[in-house]
N, C-alpha and C positions, 0 to 999 in steps of 0.2 A: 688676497686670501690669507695671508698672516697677518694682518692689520682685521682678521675676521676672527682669526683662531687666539691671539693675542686678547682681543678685546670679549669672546666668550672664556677665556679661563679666566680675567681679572673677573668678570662678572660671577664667576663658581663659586673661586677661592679666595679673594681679596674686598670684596663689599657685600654688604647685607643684604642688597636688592633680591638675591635670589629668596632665598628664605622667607622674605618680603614678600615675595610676589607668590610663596607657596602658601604661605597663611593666608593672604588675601583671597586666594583656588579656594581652598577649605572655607573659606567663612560665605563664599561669594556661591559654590556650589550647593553649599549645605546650611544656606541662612535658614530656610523656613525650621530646619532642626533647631539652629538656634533659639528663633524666634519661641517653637515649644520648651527648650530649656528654659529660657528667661520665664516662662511661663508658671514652669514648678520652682522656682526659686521664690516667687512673690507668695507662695503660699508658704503661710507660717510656719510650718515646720521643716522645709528646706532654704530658708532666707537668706542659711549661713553660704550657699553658694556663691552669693556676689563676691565674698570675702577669699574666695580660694584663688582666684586667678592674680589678682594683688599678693595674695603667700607665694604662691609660683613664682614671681615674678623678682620677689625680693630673692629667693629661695638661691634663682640661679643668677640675681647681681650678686649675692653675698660669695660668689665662687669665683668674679670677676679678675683678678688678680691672678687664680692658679690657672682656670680654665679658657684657654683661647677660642672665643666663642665665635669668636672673627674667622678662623682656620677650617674650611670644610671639607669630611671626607667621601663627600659621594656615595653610602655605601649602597651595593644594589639589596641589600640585606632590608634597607629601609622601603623599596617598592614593595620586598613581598610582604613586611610588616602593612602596607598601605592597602595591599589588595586584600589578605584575610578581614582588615578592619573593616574595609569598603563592604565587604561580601557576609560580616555582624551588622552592620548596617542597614543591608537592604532585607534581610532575613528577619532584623527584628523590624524591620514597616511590612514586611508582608503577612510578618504573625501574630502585628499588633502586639509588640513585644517593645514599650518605650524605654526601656532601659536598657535591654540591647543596642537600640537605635543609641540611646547618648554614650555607652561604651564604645562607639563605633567609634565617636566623633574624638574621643578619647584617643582611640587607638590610632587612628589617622594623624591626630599630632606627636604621638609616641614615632610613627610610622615617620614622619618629616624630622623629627629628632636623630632618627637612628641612620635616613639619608644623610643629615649632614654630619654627623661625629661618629657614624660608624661604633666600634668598640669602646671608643671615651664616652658613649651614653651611660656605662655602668656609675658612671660620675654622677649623673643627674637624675639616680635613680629615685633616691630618696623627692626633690622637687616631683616629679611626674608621679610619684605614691599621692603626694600631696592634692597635686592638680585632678588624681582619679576621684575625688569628693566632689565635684562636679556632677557625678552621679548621680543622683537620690536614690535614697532605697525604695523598690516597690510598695506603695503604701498596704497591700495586704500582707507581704515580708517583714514591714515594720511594726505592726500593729502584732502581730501573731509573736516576733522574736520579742516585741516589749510588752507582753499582755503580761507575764509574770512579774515583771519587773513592775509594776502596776498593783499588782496582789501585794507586795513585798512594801513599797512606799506606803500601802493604806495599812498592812500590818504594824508597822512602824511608827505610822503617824497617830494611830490608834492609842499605842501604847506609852506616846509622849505625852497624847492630849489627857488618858488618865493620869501618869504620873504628876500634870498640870491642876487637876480636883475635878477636871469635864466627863460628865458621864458619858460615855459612846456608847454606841455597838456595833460592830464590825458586821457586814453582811455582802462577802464577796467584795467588791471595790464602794460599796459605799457604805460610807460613816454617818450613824444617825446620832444627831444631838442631838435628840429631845424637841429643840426648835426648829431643825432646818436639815435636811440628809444633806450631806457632803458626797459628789460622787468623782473618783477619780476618771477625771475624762480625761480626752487625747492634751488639752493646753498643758494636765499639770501630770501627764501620765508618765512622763521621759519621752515623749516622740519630738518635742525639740530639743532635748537635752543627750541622747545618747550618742548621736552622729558627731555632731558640735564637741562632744567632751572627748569623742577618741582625735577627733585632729587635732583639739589644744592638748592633749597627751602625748601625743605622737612628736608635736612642732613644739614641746615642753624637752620633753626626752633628745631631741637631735642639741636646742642648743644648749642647754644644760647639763647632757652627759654624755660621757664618748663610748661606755662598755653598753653593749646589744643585751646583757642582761636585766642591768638598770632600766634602760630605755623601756627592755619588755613589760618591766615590773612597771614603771609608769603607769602603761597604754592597758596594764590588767588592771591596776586602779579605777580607774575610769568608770568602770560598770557600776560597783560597788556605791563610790564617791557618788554617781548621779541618783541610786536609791535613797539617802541621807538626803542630799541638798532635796529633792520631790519631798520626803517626808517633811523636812522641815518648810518645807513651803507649805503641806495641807497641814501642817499642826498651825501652822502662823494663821492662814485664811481659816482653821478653825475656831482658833482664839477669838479671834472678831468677830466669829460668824454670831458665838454665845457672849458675847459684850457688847452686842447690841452697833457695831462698827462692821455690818457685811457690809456695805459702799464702798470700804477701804478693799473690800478682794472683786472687783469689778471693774473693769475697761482699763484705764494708764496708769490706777494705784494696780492693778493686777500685775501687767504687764512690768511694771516698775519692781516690783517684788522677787520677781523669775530673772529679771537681770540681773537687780544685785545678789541674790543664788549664785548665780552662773558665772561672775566675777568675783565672788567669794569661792567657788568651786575653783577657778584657776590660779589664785593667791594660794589655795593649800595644795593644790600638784605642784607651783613650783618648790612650794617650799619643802615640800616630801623628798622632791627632784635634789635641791641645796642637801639634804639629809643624808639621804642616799650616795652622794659624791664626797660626805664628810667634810664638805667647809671648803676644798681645795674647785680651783677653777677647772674644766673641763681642759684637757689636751688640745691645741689647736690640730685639726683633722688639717693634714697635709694630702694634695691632690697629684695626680699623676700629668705633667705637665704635655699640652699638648704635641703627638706625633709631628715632627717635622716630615712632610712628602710633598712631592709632587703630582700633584691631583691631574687624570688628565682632562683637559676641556672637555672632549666629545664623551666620555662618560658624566661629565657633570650638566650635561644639556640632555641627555638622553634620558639620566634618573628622575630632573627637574621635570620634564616633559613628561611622561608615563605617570610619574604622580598627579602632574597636575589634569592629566586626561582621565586619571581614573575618578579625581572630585569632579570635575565634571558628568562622566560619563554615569556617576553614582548618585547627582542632583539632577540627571536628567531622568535615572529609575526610578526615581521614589514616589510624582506623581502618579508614574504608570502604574504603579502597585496600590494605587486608591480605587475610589468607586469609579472614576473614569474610565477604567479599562475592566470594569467588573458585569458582568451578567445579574441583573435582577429578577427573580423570575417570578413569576404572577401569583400574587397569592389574595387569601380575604384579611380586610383589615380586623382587627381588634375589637372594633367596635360593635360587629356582630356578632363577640364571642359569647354562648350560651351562660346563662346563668343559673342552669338548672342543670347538675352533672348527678341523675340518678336520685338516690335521695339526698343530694347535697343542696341545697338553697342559699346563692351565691345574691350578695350585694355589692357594687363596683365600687371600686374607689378612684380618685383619682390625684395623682398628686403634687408636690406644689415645683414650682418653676425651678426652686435650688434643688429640689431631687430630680429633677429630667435632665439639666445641667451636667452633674454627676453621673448619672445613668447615660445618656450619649445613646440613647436607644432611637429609633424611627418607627417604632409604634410598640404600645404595650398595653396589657390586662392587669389591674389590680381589683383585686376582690378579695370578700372573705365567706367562705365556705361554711353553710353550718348546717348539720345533720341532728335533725330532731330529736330522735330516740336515745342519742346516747351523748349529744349537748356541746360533742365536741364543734371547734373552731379552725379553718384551716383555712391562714391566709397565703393566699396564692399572688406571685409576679412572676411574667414571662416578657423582659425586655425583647423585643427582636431586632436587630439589624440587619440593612439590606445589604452592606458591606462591612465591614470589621477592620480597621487600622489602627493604628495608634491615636489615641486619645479619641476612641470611638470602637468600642468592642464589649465584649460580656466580661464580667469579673466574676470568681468564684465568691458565694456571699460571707467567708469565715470573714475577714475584715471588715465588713459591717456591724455584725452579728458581735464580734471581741469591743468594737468600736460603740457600742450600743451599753455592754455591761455584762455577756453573757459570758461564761462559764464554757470552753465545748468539755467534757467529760469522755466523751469516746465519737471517735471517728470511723465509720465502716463502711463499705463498699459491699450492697443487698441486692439482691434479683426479685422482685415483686412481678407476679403473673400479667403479663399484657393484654395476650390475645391469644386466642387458642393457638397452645405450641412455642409462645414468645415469651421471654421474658425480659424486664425492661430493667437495663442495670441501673440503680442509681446510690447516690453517695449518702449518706445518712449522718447526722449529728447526733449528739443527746449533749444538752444545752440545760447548765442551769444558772441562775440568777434571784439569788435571795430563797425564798421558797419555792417558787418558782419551775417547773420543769418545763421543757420543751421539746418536741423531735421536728427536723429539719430533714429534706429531702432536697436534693438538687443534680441536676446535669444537664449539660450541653447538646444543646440538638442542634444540625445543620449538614444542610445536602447529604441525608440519607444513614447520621452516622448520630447515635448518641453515646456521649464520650464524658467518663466521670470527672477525669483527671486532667486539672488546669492547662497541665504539659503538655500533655499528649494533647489536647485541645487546640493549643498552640501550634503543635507540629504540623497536625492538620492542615489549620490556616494557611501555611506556607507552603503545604503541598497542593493544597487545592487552589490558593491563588497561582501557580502557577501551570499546573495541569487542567483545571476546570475554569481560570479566570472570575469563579465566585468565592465569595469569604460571608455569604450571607447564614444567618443563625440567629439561635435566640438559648437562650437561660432559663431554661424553667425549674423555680423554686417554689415549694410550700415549706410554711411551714405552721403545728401544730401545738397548742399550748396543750401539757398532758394535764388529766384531773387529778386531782391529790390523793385521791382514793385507786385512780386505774392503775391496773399494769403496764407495763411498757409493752409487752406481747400484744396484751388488748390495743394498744394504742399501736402499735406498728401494723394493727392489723387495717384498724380504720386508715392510716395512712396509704397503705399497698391499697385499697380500695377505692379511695380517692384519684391516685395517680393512674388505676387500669382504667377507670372512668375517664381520664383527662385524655388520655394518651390517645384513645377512639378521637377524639376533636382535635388532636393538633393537624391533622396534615393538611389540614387548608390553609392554615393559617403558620405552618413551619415545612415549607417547599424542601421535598426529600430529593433525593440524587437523581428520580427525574420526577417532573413536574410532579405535584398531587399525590406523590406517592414517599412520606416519610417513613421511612423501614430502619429497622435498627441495624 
């Protein structure tokens, strides 16, 4: 028995194996999450995450000397850090919430950090800030926090291209030369550039200065610095576009252009950074050497165990919160949906493989709507899904719509007449692009509930995946281009007339809280 007790504390507090075999839980529980992370890394705008776990890594060799990484504290402090993450985890797959879901996985190694060092975690706080980039930002989060930032880069580039003798004209994010409109998309909008420039701000600031105010000033650079480098990348790709050299802004000369930006971007933070410390070398940051104790064995078996039961027991719910364990309930396909809503005279669309991709839907109506008398256009999509998870659910459409080139101008939340005595709340945009005006209408329908707001849309999910075992729903969107001549009143009117017309058709085809009967 003490050749048992012996040989579990050397295993706690004197070799790696334990921590070993705790990473090996997490990654071995919770691969298919992986699996999805590796997944948004490969798309271009989050690439930079291969890079974060290699910064991690050096982050806490570089502490090797002060920090005894080798010395563990057991702390029980790290299980409940393990359960709350475990319990972000299963709440963002059941509300189709993927960002949650990889905050989990985040917090779960935070969780195995704070088991084994206890209070010397605050050491490693700064690596684990680092390792949180692993995350991606929501791409309608992204798009929506960089859309101005997008306005500002084509303001700018505008104004270099005339001080250069090019004649432009600035119209919202695109730049007309005369020969070619330039429009600022997502490649050259800051959505690979803003994320990327605050961690090389951050990982500028920690080894180049030791005062929290420098550092701050750094990481507020950042923003600023990446509207400049985008500008001067569409003044660059404009230059060529009017010198007869557009090929040079196209595929690996493109791609080529944004990196050396992006490493000319990091060359002038450090040396802001050199500026900012006035020449002298940063203070070597001395570390608080590790607690000498006696750890006892049967709490370092007991911690190790419960964590590694709860990855477990956290890769064995996540399945269960898919379609497998979900009710579908009987509805008409899509395919027989009317084309004729009152006086509206509808033509289907249908569309192409990388938009169904994206959309993650399991049956859908695209058409366009058009009313005689008064000419207007209203194009209608109502993805449905039979379940709703991560990487398979409805999206609010503003990050399309920002993503496309539009303008939103006003956001409002309207009641348009349903049905005798009902009315149908739904979210409304006023969207404009170039001359252009638009009104947009949208909300969530599913099991009996129509729900404006993305959140609360979400909350749902999770309540009804586990009180009702369905997550099934659909999006339904119009939207309408206004005339140049109409009022917007006029045009909200035609839109609220449209929607009390739709709203009679969906419950066949959007299964309400019980069967056939969609009710708000």
């Amino acid at each position: 028995m003490r050749m048992i007790v012996s040989q579990v504390k050397q295993w706690g507090t004197d070799t790696f194996i334990a921590p070993l075999l705790l990473l090996g839980g997490l990654v071995l529980g919770y691969w298919s999450v992986f699996q999805r992370l590796m997944i948004t890394w490969d798309s271009g705008d989050n690439s930079y995450g291969y890079l974060v776990i290699p910064l991690f890594l050096f982050l806490c060799w570089e502490k090797r000397d002060s920090f005894r990484f080798g010395q563990f504290s057991w702390s029980l402090a790290g299980v409940a850090v393990t359960l709350l993450a475990t319990l972000l985890l299963l709440v963002g797959e059941a509300g189709s919430m993927e960002t949650l879901v990889f905050l989990g996985i985040w917090g779960c190694f935070v969780g195995i950090t704070a088991a084994l060092y206890g209070k010397r975690l605050k050491v490693l706080l700064f690596p684990l800030l680092i390792l949180l980039f692993i995350v991606p930002l929501p791409a309608f989060l992204n798009r929506t926090l960089t859309f101005q930032l997008k306005l500002l880069a084509s303001y700018l580039a505008a104004g270099m291209l005339r001080v250069s003798g090019v004649s432009v004209l600035m119209d919202g994010n695109i730049l007309d030369l005369g020969v070619s409109q330039l429009q600022v998309v997502d490649a050259c909008s800051g959505l690979r550039y803003v994320v990327p420039m605050l961690l090389m701000s951050l990982l500028i600031g920690n080894f180049f200065l030791a005062s929290r105010w420098r550092q701050a000033v750094i990481v507020a650079l950042a923003i600023p610095l990446t509207i400049v480098v985008n500008a001067l990348r569409i003044w660059i790709t404009g230059l060529l576009t009017v010198n007869d050299l557009a090929r040079f802004t196209e595929g690996s000369f493109h791609d080529s252009i944004g990196l050396v930006m992006f490493l000319a971007s990091g060359a002038l933070l450090i040396w802001l950074a050199l500026l900012l410390r006035g020449g002298s070398p940063a203070p070597p940051i001395s570390l608080p050497p590790a607690e000498s104790q006696q750890v006892n064995p049967l709490r370092a078996l007991v911690v190790s165990l419960v964590i590694c039961a709860l990855f477990l027991a956290g890769g064995w719910a996540l399945p269960r919160l898919q379609a497998t364990q979900h009710v579908s309930p009987p509805r008409s396909s899509f395919d027989s949906f009317p084309m004729q809503l009152g006086p509206w005279q509808g033509t289907r669309h249908f569309l192409s493989r990388e938009i169904l991709d994206a959309l993650w839907s399991d049956d859908y109506v695209s058409a366009s709507f058009v009313k005689q008398d008064s000419g207007n256009v209203i194009h209608l999509l109502i993805p449905y899904y039979t379940y709703q998870g991560t990487r398979h659910t409805a999206h609010a459409p503003q990050s399309c719509l920002l993503g496309s080139g539009w303008a939103v101008l006003q956001t409002k939340e309207r009641s348009f007449p349903a049905a005798a005595g009902q009315d149908l709340p739904v979210t409304t945009l006023e969207l404009k692009k170039g001359q252009e005006r638009m009104l947009s209408g949208f909300f969530f329908l599913g099991r009996g509930r129509v729900v404006t707001s993305p959140w609360r849309n979400k909350f749902y999910l999770v309540l009804d995946s586990f009180t009702k075992r369905r997550t099934d729903g659909a999006l339904v969107r119009a939207e309408m281009v206004v005339a140049p001549d109409q009022p917007l009143d006029a045009a909200y009117r035609e839109l609220a007339q449209f929607l009390s017309l739709l709203w009679q058709e969906l419950p066949a085809y959007v299964p309400g809280d019980e069967v056939g009967n969609a009710s708000k």
